[in-house]
N, C-alpha and C positions, 0 to 999 in steps of 0.2 A: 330293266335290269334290277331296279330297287324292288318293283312287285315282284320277283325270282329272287332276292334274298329275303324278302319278308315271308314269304311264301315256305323258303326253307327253316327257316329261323323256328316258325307256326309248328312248322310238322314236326322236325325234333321236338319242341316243347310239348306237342301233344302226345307223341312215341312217348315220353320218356314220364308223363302223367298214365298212362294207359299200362306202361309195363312195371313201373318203379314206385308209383304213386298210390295203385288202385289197392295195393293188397294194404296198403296201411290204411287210408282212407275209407276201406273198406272193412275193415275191423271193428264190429260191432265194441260197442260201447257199455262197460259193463253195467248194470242196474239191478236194483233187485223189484223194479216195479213189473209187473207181468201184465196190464192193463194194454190192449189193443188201442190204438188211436183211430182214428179215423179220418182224412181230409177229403172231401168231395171235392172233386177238380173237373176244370172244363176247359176248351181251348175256342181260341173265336174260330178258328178255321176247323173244319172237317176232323175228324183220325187218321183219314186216308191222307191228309195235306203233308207237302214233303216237310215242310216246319216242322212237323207233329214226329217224324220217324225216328227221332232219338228218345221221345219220350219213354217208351217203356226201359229202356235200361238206365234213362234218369230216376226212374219208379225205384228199378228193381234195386240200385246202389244207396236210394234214404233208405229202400226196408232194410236192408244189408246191414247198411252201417250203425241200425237201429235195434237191430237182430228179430228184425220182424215187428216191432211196438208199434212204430209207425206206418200205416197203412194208406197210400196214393190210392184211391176208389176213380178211375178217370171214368165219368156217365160220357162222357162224349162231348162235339161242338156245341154247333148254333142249331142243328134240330134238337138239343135239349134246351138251351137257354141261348136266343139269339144275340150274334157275333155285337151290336151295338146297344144290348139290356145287360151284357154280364157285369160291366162296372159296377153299373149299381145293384144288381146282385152279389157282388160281393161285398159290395159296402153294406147290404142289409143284412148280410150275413145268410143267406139261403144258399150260398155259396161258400167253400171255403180257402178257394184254390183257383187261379185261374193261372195252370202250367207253362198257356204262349198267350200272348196278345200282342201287338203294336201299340204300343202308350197313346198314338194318336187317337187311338180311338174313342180314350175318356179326354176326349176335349171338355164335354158338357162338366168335367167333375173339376178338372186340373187341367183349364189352358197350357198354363206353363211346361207343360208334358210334351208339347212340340217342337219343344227345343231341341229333346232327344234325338230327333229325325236331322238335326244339323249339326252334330258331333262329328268333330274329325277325328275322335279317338275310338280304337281298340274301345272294348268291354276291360279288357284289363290295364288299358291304360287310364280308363274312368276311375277304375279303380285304387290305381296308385295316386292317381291326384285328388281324390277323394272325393270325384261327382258320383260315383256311388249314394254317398251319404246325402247328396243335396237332392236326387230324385226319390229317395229311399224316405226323405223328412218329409217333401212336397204328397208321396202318398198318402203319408201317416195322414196330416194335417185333412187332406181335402177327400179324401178316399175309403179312408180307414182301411188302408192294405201296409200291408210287408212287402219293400222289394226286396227282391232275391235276387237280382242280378239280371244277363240278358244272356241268352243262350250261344245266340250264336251272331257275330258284328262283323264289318268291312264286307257288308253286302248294299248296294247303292240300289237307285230303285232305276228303271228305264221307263219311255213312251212308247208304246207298241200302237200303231194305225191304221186303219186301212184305207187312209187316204195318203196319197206321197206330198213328206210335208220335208220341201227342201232349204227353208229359212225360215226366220223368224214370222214371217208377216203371213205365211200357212197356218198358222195358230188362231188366226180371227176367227170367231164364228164356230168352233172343232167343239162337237160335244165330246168331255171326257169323262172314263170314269173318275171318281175322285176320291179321296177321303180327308178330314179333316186338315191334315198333315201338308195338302199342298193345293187347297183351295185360295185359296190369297195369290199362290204363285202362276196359275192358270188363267184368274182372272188379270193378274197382270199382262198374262201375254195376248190377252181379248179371248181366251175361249171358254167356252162354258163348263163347269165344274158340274158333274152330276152324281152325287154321294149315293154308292147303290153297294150292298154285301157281294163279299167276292163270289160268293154261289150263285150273283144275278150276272155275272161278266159273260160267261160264254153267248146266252141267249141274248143278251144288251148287242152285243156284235154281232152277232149272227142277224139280229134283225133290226140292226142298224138303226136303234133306243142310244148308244153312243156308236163315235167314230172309232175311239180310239180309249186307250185305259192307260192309268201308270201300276203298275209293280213292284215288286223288288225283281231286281234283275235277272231273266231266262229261270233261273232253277225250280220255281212253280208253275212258270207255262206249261209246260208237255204234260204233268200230272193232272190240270186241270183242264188240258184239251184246249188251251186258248189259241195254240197254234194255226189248228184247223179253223180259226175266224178270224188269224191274224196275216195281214200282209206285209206290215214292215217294223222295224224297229228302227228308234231312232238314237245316236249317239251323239252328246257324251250322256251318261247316265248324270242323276242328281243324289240328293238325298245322302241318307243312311237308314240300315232298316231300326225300325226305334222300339224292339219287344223287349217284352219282360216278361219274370216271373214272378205271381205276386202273391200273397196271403192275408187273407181276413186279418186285421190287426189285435180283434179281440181274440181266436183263436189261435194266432200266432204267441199272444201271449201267455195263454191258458195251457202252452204246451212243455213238456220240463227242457231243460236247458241242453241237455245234449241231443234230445230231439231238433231244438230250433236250431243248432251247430248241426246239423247234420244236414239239413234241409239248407244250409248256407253253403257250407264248402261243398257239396255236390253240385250246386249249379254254379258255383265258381267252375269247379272243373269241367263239367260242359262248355262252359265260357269258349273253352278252347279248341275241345276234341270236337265239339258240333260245329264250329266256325271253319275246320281244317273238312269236314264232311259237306257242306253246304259250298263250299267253294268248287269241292271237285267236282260236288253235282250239278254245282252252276255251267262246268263249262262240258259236260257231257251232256245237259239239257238244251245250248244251245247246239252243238252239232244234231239231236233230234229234230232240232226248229228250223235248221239249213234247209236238213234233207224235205220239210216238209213244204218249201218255198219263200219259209219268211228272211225279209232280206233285210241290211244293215243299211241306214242313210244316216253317213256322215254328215254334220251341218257345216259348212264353211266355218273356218279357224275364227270370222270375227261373231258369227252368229251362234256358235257351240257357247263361245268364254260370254255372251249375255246372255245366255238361255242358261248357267251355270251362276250367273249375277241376278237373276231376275229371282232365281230359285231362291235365294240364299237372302238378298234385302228384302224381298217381299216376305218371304214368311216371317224373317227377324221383325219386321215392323208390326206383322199381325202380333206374333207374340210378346212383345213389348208393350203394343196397344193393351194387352190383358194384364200382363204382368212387369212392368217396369222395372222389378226388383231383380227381373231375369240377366239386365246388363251385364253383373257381374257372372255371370254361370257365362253366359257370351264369349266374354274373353275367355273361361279357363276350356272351352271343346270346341275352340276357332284355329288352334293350333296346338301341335304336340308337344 
């Protein structure tokens, strides 16, 4: 009942940005500079990735509202510049834009960035509390990027396997895929973490390199075909998904002021309308994953609430081991 009024709550806010909101917002900004910009952007997953599907008309509303100045040049994913080298191409600046990512991914740059993957908060409730600002400093500092907000949040991640894993103590020994974000939490439950790019998952299952992969929840399987090498899915899910958008900090700075406003309140606004899009396609992507046989395993009520404990102290302790000074971020995205 409370996910069906949040649910409602979402969609009005997003209607009423989409019909009430867009024509102001989208009011180019007068100037009298005439000079083209340019930002080269990349995403770590595919174009074709369902992540990726709003990008163009988050493109098309900076040119808009920039009256053309600002120009999003997207070269593509990881066959341009692979899904765990773009950090630090963006930090070197050969990049200028990375439009999605998962923050877990620059573990190597900004441990502390895996914190994001254990927020209990909305994208826009980060923001009224002001963790916006604290992950927004942590990139400046270690990354040298611009966040820009996270597109689309209150997506959790699931364990899809093709072994039936009906308790806790099925976990020994499970090779999974993995990524930075919930290595710590895997080996807590004895099984093997195997960090491989989402473009290695279908053939990883298919020829049984892992058992099993974590996700963000159904709305990417069917587009990536995981279905067809997946036979069950296990519940409760974990997580939260932890992406961002982010920008070179030295070109972020080199750009005029209603440019870098422009480039801010548009991915504010996706905040919302891509969160109410990702949701819907979450649950029409799992009735694709029903009909294709993949099935749901409930864990038992005491085995679900420690596989939800294990998630959650074990990765809190990895990330503290790096960064200690994360305690306080802890408390303010442990609760609403």
């Amino acid at each position: 009942m409370q996910k069906n009024r949040f649910m409602v709550r979402l969609m009005f806010a997003t209607l009423f940005v989409m019909t009430g909101m867009f024509s102001t917002f989208l009011t180019p900004v007068t100037s009298q500079a005439k000079d083209v910009i340019e930002l080269k952007a990349v995403t770590s997953f595919p174009r074709s990735a369902v992540d990726n599907l709003a990008l163009p008309d988050l493109i098309k509303m900076i040119e808009k509202r920039t009256d053309g100045r600002l120009k999003i040049n997207y070269i593509g994913g990881p066959e341009v510049v692979k899904t765990f080298d773009q950090a630090e191409a963006l930090r070197r600046g050969n990049i200028d834009m990375i439009l999605f990512t998962p923050l877990g991914y620059l573990k190597s740059l900004a441990p502390e960035l895996q914190a994001k993957g254990l927020s209990k908060l909305t994208a826009w409730e980060e923001r009224r509390k002001g963790v916006n600002k604290i992950w927004d400093k942590i990139l400046q500092d270690k990354v040298g990027a611009k966040y820009l907000g996270n597109i689309h949040s209150v997506v959790d991640f699931s364990i899809y396997s093709n072994k039936k894993m009906e308790n806790l103590a099925d976990f020994k020994g499970m090779k999974i895929r993995a990524m930075p974000l919930y290595t710590a939490f895997l080996k807590e439950l004895g099984a093997k973490p195997i960090i491989i790019p989402p473009t290695d998952i279908y053939t990883a299952m298919q020829r049984g390199v892992v058992d099993g992969f974590i996700f963000s929840t159904d709305f990417e399987v069917p587009n990536w075909g995981w279905h067809e090498v997946t036979k069950y899915k296990i519940i409760p899910g974990i997580f939260q998904l932890e992406n961002g958008t982010l920008v070179n900090l030295k070109k972020f700075n080199s750009l005029p002021k209603d440019c870098q406003e422009a480039l801010e309140i548009c991915v504010e606004i996706f905040e919302g309308v891509d969160t109410v899009r990702i949701i819907q396609t979450k649950q029409k992507a799992w009735e694709v994953m029903k009909a294709s046989g993949v099935q749901e395993i409930v864990l038992p009520e005491k085995d679900a609430k420690k596989l939800v404990e294990i998630a959650e102290s074990a990765t809190w302790a990895a990330v503290l081991k790096d960064a200690p000074e994360m305690a306080k971020v802890r408390e303010m995205i442990s609760k609403k």
